[in-house]
C-alpha positions in Angstrom: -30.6 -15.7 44.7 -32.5 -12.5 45.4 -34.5 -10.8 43.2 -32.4 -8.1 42.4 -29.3 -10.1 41.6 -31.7 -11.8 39.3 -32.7 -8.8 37.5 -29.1 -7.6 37.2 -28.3 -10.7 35.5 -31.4 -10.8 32.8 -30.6 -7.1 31.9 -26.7 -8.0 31.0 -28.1 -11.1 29.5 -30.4 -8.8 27.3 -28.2 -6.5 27.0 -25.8 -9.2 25.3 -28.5 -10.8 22.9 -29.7 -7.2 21.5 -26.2 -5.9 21.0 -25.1 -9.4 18.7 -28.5 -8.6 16.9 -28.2 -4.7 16.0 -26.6 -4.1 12.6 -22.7 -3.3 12.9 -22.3 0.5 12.3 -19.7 1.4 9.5 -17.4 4.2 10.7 -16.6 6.3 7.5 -13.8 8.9 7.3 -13.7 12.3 7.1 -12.4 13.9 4.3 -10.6 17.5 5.7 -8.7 17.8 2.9 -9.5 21.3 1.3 -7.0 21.0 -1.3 -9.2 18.1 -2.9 -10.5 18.2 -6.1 -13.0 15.5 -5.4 -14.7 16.1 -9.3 -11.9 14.2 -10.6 -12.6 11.1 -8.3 -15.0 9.4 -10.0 -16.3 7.3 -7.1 -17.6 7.9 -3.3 -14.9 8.3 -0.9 -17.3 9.2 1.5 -18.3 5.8 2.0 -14.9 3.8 2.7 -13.6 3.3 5.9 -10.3 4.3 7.9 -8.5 1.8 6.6 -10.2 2.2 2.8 -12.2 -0.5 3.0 -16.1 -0.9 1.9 -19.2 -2.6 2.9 -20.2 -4.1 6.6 -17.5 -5.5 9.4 -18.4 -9.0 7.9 -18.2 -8.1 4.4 -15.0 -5.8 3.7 -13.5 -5.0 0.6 -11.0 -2.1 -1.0 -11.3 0.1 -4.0 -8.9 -0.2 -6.9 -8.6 2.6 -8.8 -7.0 3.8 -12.2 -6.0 7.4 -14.0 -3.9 8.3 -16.9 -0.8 9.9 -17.1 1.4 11.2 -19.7 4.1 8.6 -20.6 6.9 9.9 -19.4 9.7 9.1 -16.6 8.9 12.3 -15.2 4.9 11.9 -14.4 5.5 8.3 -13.7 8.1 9.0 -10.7 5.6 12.2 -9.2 2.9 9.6 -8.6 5.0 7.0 -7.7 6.0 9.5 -5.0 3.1 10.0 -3.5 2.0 6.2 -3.8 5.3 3.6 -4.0 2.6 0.8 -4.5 1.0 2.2 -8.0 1.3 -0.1 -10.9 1.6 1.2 -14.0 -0.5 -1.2 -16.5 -1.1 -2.1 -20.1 -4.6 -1.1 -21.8 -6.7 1.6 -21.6 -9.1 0.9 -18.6 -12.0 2.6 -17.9 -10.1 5.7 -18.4 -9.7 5.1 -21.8 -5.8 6.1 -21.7 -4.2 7.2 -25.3 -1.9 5.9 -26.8 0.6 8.5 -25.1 -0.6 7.4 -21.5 0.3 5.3 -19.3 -3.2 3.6 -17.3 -1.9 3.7 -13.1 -4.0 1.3 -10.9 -3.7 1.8 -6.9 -6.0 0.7 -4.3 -7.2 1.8 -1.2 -6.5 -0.3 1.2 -3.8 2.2 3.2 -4.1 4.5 5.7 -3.5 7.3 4.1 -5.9 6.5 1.2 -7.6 10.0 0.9 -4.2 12.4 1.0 -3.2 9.9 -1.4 -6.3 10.2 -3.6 -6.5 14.1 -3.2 -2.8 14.3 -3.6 -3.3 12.7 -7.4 -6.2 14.8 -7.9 -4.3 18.0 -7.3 -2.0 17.0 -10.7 -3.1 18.8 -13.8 -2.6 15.9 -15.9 -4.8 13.5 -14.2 -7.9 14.5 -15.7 -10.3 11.6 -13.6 -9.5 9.0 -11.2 -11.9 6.0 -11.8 -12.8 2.8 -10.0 -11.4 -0.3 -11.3 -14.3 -3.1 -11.9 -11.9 -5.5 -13.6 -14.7 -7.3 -15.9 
């Protein structure tokens, strides 16, 4: 073997090694939305990925996420418009729902996450959207 096939072959072998070793680089999302009223989401979007999910490439997890709305048909079938998969539950959640609210928990885990999230924020009766921590 000559030398310089040699060196070609401890450079890629290197080049292997360092690459398993560096730390995995999170892509996050860019939020273009100007229409965003991102004082009513309580958390960091900034930090999920494309997909709406947190933390390293080994280590991935979504957001859930609640609001309030007024309890009626009407409010519940806007937001269900813009996100089919939002639950309505019992309680008052972190958002401390009245009694003449209904507590909506999404997550985001979708593609579409932040249109969906500055979509919500855009209605005057959702005062705050919070993270879930389901204690």
């Amino acid at each position: 073997m000559n030398f310089n096939k040699l060196l070609f072959i401890l450079c890629i072998s290197l080049l292997g090694i360092c690459s398993c070793n560096s730390p995995q680089k999170v892509e996050t999302v860019a939020i273009d939305n100007d229409d965003c009223n991102y004082k009513k989401i309580k958390f960091d979007i900034y930090e999920l990925d494309k997909r709406g999910q947190l933390g390293t490439e080994n280590n991935k997890t979504t957001i859930d996420f609640e609001f309030c709305i007024p309890n009626k048909v009407d409010f519940l079938m806007e937001v269900k418009n813009i996100d089919s998969s939002l639950k309505s539950q019992k309680g008052k959640g972190r958002s401390n729902c009245s009694e003449e609210h209904l507590l909506i928990v999404g997550n985001t885990y979708n593609k579409d996450f932040k249109k969906i999230l500055c979509k919500l924020s855009q209605l005057e009766y959702v005062k705050e959207i919070n993270q879930v921590m389901w204690e």
